[in-house]
C-alpha positions as CSV (number, residue, x, y, z in Angstrom):
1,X,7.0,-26.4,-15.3
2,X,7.9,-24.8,-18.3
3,X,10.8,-22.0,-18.5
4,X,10.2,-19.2,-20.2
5,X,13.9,-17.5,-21.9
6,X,14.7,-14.1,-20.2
7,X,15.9,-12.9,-23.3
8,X,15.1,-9.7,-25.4
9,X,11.3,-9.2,-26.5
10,X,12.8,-9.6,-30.5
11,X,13.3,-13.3,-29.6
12,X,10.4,-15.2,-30.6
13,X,11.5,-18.1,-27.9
14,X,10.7,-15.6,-25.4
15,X,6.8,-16.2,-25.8
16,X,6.8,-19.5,-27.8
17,X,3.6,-21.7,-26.1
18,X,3.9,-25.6,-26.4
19,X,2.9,-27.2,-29.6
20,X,-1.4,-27.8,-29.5
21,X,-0.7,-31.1,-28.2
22,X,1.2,-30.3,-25.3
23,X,-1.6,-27.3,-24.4
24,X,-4.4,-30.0,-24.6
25,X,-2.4,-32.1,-22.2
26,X,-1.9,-29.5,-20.0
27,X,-5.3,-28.2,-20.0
28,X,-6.6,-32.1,-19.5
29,X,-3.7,-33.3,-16.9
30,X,-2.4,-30.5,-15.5
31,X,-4.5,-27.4,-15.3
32,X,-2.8,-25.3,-12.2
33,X,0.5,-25.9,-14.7
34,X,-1.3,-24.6,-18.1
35,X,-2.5,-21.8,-15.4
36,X,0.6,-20.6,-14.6
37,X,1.7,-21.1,-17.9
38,X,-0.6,-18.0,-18.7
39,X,0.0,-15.9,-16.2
40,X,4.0,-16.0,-16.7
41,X,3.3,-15.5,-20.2
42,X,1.0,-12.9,-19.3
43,X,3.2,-10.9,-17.3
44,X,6.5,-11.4,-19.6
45,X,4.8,-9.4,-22.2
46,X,3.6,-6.4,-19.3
47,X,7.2,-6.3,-18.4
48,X,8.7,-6.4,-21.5
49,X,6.5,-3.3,-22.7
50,X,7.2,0.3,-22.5
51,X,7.0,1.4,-18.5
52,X,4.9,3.9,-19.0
53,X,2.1,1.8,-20.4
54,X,2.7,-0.7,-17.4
55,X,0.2,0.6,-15.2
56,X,-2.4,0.4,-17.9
57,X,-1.7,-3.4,-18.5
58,X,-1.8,-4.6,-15.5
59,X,-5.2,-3.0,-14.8
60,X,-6.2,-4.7,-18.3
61,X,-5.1,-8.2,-16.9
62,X,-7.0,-7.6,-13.8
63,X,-10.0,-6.8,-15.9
64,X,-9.9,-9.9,-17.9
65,X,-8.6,-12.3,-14.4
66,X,-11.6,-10.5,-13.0
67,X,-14.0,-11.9,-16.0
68,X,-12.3,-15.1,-16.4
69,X,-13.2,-15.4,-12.4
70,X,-16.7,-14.9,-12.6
71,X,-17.5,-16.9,-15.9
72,X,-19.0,-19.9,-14.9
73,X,-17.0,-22.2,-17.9
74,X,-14.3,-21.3,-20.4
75,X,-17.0,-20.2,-22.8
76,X,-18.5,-18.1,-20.7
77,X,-15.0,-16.2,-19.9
78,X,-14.3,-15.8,-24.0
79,X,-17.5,-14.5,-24.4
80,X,-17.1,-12.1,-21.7
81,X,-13.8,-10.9,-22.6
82,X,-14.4,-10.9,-26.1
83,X,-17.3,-8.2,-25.4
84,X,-14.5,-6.2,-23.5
85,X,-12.6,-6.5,-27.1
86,X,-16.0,-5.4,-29.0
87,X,-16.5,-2.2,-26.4
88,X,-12.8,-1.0,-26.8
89,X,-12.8,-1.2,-30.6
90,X,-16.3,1.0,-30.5
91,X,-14.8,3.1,-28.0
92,X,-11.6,3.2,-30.6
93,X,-13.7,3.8,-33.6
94,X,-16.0,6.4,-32.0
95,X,-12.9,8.7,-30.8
96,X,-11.3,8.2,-34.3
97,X,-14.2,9.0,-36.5
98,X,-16.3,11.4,-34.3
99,X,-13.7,12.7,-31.3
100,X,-15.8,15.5,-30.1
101,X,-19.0,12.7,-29.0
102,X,-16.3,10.4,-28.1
103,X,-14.8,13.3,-25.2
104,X,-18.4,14.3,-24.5
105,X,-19.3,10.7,-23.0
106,X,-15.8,10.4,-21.6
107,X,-16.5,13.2,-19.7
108,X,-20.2,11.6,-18.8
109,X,-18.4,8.4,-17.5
110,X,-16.1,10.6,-14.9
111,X,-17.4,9.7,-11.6
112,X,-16.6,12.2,-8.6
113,X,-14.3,11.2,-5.9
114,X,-16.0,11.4,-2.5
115,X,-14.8,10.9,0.9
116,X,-15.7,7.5,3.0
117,X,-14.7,9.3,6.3
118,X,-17.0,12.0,7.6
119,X,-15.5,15.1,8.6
120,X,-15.3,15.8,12.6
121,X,-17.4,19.0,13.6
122,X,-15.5,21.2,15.6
């Protein structure tokens, strides 16, 4: 298992992977240890950033875990995340260079909250 420092986020040991090498063994010999690899990695950086961006990471992460899950091969999960990256920076570039269409189809992707339970006549 690899330890990860616990220092501050300025020290670049903090997040340093293995050399390529090392990765390449890990992904061939040991998988569930380059897995975990990631995901302490992963979750260094979300609790090393600002708290009240937190929330907003970990919902990212789930996103791409979520991907990752249902790709059927490595490949298949870059591409899929990689179109997440591609809708983000058009989302990005449409609220930076037109913000009023940008608000006008935020406001189109709002769903409405409705209840599961139905309420008891009485």
């Amino acid at each position: 298992m690899y330890n990860i420092p616990s220092n501050h986020i300025a020290d670049e040991r903090e997040f340093a992977l293995p050399d390529f090498d090392e990765l390449k063994r890990l992904a061939d010999e040991r998988p569930a240890e380059l897995e975990q690899l990631r995901q302490d990695l992963c979750a260094r950086v979300i609790e090393k950033a600002p708290e009240a961006m937190q929330a907003r990471l970990k919902g990212l992460q789930f996103r791409i875990d979520a991907e990752r899950r249902l790709s059927s091969s490595p490949m298949g999960a870059c591409i899929r995340i990689s179109r997440m990256m591609n809708e983000s920076l058009a989302d990005l570039s449409l609220a930076l260079n037109d913000p009023e269409t940008y608000l006008t189809q935020y406001r189109q992707r709002s769903a409405k909250v409705v209840s599961l339970f139905s309420q008891a006549s009485g």
